[in-house]
N, C-alpha and C positions, 0 to 999 in steps of 0.2 A: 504493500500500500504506500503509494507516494505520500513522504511528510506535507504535513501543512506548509511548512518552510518554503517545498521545492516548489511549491503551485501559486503561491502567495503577489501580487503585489500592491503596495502600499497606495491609499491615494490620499492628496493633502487637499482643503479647500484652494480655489484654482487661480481665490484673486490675488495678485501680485502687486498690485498698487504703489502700496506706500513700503513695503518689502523694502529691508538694505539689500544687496548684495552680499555675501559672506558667508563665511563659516563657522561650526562648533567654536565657542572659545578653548574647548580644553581637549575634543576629538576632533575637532579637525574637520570634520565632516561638512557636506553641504545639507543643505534641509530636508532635502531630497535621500540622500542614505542615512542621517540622523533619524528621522521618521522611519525610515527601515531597521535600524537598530534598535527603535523603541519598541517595534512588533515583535522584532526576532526576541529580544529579551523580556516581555509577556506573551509569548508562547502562541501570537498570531491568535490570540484568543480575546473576544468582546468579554470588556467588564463589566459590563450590564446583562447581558444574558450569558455567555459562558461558553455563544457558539465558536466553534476553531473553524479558521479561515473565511473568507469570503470579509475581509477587516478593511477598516479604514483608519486613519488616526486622527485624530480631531484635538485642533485645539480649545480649551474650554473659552476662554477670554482672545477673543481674533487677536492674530498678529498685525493685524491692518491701524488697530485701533490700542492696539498695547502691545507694541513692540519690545519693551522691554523682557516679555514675559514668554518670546518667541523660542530662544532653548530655554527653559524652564522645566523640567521635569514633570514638577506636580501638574501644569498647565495641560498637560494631554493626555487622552485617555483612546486605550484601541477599544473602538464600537463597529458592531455589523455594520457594514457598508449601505444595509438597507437602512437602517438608521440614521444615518449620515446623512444622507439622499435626505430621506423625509425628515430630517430636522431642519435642513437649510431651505428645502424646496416649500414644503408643506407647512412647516411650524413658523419659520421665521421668514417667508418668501421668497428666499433667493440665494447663492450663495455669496451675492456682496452685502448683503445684509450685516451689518453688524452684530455679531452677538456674543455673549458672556454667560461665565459658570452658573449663575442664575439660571439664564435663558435655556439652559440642557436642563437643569433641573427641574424646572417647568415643566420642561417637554417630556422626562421621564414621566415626573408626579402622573400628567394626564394622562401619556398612556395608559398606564397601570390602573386608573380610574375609568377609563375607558373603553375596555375589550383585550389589556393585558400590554405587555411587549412584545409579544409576537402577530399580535394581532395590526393591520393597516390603521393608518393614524383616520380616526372618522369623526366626521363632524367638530373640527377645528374652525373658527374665525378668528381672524385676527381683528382689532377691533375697527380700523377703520372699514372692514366690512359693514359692520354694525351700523357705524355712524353715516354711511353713503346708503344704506335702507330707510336709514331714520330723513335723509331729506329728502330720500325719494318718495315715501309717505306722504308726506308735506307739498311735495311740488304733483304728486296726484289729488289731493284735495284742494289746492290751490287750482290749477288748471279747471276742476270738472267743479268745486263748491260744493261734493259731499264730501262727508267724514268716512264711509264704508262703500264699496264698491254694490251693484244694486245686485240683487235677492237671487237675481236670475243670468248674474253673467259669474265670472270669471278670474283669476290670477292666475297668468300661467307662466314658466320660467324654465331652465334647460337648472340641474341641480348636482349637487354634490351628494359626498357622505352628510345626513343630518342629524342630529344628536337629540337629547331631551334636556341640552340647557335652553334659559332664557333667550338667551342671543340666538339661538340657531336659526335660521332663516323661516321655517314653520309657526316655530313658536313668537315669534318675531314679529309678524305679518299678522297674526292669532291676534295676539295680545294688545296690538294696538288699535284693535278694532276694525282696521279696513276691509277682512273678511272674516270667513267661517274656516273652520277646519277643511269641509265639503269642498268650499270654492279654490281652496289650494290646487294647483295641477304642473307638478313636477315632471321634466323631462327626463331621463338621461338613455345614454345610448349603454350603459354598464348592468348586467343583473344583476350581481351582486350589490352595487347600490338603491335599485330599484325594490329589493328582498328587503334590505337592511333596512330602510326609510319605511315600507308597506307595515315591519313589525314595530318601528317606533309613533308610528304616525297613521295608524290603520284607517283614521277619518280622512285624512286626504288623498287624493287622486294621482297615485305614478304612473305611467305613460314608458315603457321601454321600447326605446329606439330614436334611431338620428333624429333632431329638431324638426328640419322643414319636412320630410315625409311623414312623422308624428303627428305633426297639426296639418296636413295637407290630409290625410287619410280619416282624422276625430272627427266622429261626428255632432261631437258635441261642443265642436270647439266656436264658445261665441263668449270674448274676453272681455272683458271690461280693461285690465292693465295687464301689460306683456311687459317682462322684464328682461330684454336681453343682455345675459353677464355669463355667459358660456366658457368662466376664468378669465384667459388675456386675451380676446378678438384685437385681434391687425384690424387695420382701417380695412384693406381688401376684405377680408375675412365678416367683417362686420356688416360691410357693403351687400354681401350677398345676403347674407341672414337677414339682415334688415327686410330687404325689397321682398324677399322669398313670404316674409309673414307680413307688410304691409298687406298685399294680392291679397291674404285670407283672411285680411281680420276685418269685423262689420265697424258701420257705423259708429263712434262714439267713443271708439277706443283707442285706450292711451297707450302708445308706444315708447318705453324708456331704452336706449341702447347706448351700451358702455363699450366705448372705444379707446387702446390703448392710444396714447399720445406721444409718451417716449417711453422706453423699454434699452437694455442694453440685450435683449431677446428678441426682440420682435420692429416690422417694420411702421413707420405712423402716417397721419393725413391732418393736414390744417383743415380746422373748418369748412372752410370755404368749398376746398378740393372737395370735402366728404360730400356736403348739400350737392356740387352739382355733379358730383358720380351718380349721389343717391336718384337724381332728378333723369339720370338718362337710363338709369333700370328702370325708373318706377313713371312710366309714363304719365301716371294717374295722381303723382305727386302734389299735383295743385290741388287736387280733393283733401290733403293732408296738411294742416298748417304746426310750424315749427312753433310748439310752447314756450315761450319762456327763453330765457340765456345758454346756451352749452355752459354747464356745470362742470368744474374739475376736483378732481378727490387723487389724492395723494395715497400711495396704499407703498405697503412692503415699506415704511419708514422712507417714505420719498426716494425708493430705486425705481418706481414706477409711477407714470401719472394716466389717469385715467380721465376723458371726458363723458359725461352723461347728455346724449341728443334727447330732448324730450318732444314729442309730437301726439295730433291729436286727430282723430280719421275726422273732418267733417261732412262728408258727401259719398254717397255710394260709388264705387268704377263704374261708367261706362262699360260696357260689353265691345 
């Protein structure tokens, strides 16, 4: 059986930024086989759960941000690589995100609170999620002048893992009144998320499969507010979505869609570009008036900025 050793390689977070150049003060080493030495001498094994190989090594407190603490012994810790991943990706947004031995601590405490260590990290917000629902609320009642969406339409949205805290985007939308349980209707194209949500959320409505063929196919589908936030949409990416659920949604409905602006991931679009891309998909645009200001929300600790298009159907399409 090949050792862990022989199969093993090390990966360090990838931002290099504010990095000196250099080496171990006292091995000599670059960061790169220093990190290798840390694995080799804890046994290529995670100290959070115990698995051997498949490692990464992480440092607690970024070197970006506390370089001094860059060889520091106590500052690193070898964790499953899936861990890794999902700590910078999922927990903290990215991997130039800033973060600190807190910030791991966190992100164990919840796991373990929440389906274990081994289990997919589910139903996480960070909080300017929270806070960019909370004005999307507001610019829904503000545009249409009620407090609750009506009796007999709709909220429909492309969705994540969701959880049974307050924040979660269910409970969220619930509690502030704008609908029912019933009127929730979650997309996603994943089963396992669509399972996971049906047993914490039995009242509301999932929907497994791709967006635009999901609501192109419901026959139930008559919205009151569409949330498109499908993670990070590209201005192209958004452009389609958009126009694709403009074509099938009635009278009356309010369209929110979150478009990335800058990203060191993803590519963006100036206002302007987006409205008259949107206008040469959506022939019928004129039927559609733009509510309100394009909105910006800052997420992942300003590595990412987000604008919010908000729009409202006033006239049926033409045929």
């Amino acid at each position: 059986m090949e050792s862990p050793q022989a199969s093993q390689s090390i990966s360090a977070q990838p931002w290099q930024g504010d990095r000196a150049l250099g080496t171990h003060p006292t091995l000599g080493l670059s960061e790169r086989d220093w990190l290798q030495h840390v694995a080799e001498e804890r046994n290529y094994t995670c100290e959070v759960t115990g698995q051997v190989g498949g490692i990464a090594v992480h440092h607690l407190n970024g070197v970006a941000y506390f370089p001094e603490q860059r060889w520091d012994d106590s500052n690193v810790i070898v964790i499953a690589k899936s861990l890794h991943i999902e700590f910078h990706y999922r927990f903290m947004g990215g991997f130039r995100v800033p973060c600190t031995r807190s910030d791991f601590e966190r992100f164990i405490e919840y796991k373990k609170e929440n389906g274990g260590l081994a289990a997919p990290l589910r139903g996480y917000e960070q909080a300017s999620e929270f806070a960019s629902r909370e004005e999307h609320i507001k610019l829904y009642r503000e545009i249409t002048g009620l407090q609750s969406i009506p009796a007999d339409k709709q909220y429909w949205t492309p969705v994540g893992w969701q959880s049974e805290r307050p924040e979660s985007q269910v409970n969220h939308m619930v509690s502030s009144g704008l609908i029912t349980p019933a009127q929730f209707h979650g997309v996603s194209e994943y089963a396992e998320v669509i399972e996971h949500n049906q047993g914490l959320h039995p009242d509301a409505q999932w929907h497994l499969g791709e967006w635009e063929n999901t609501i192109l196919l419901a026959e139930d589908f008559n919205p009151a507010l569409v949330y498109l936030d499908s993670g990070c949409l590209s201005g192209r990416t958004a452009l389609s979505v958009a126009a694709h659920t403009m074509h099938l949604c009635p009278v009356g409905t309010v369209l929110l869609v979150n478009v990335v602006q800058f990203s060191y991931l993803q590519e963006t679009m100036q206002p302007e570009e987006f409205i008259a891309e949107l206008s040469k998909r959506v022939p019928d645009l004129r039927n559609w008036t733009q509510a309100g200001k394009v909105v910006n929300y800052h997420y992942n600790r300003g590595e990412m900025l987000q604008q919010t298009y908000s729009f409202i159907k006033q006239k049926e399409d033409v045929e």
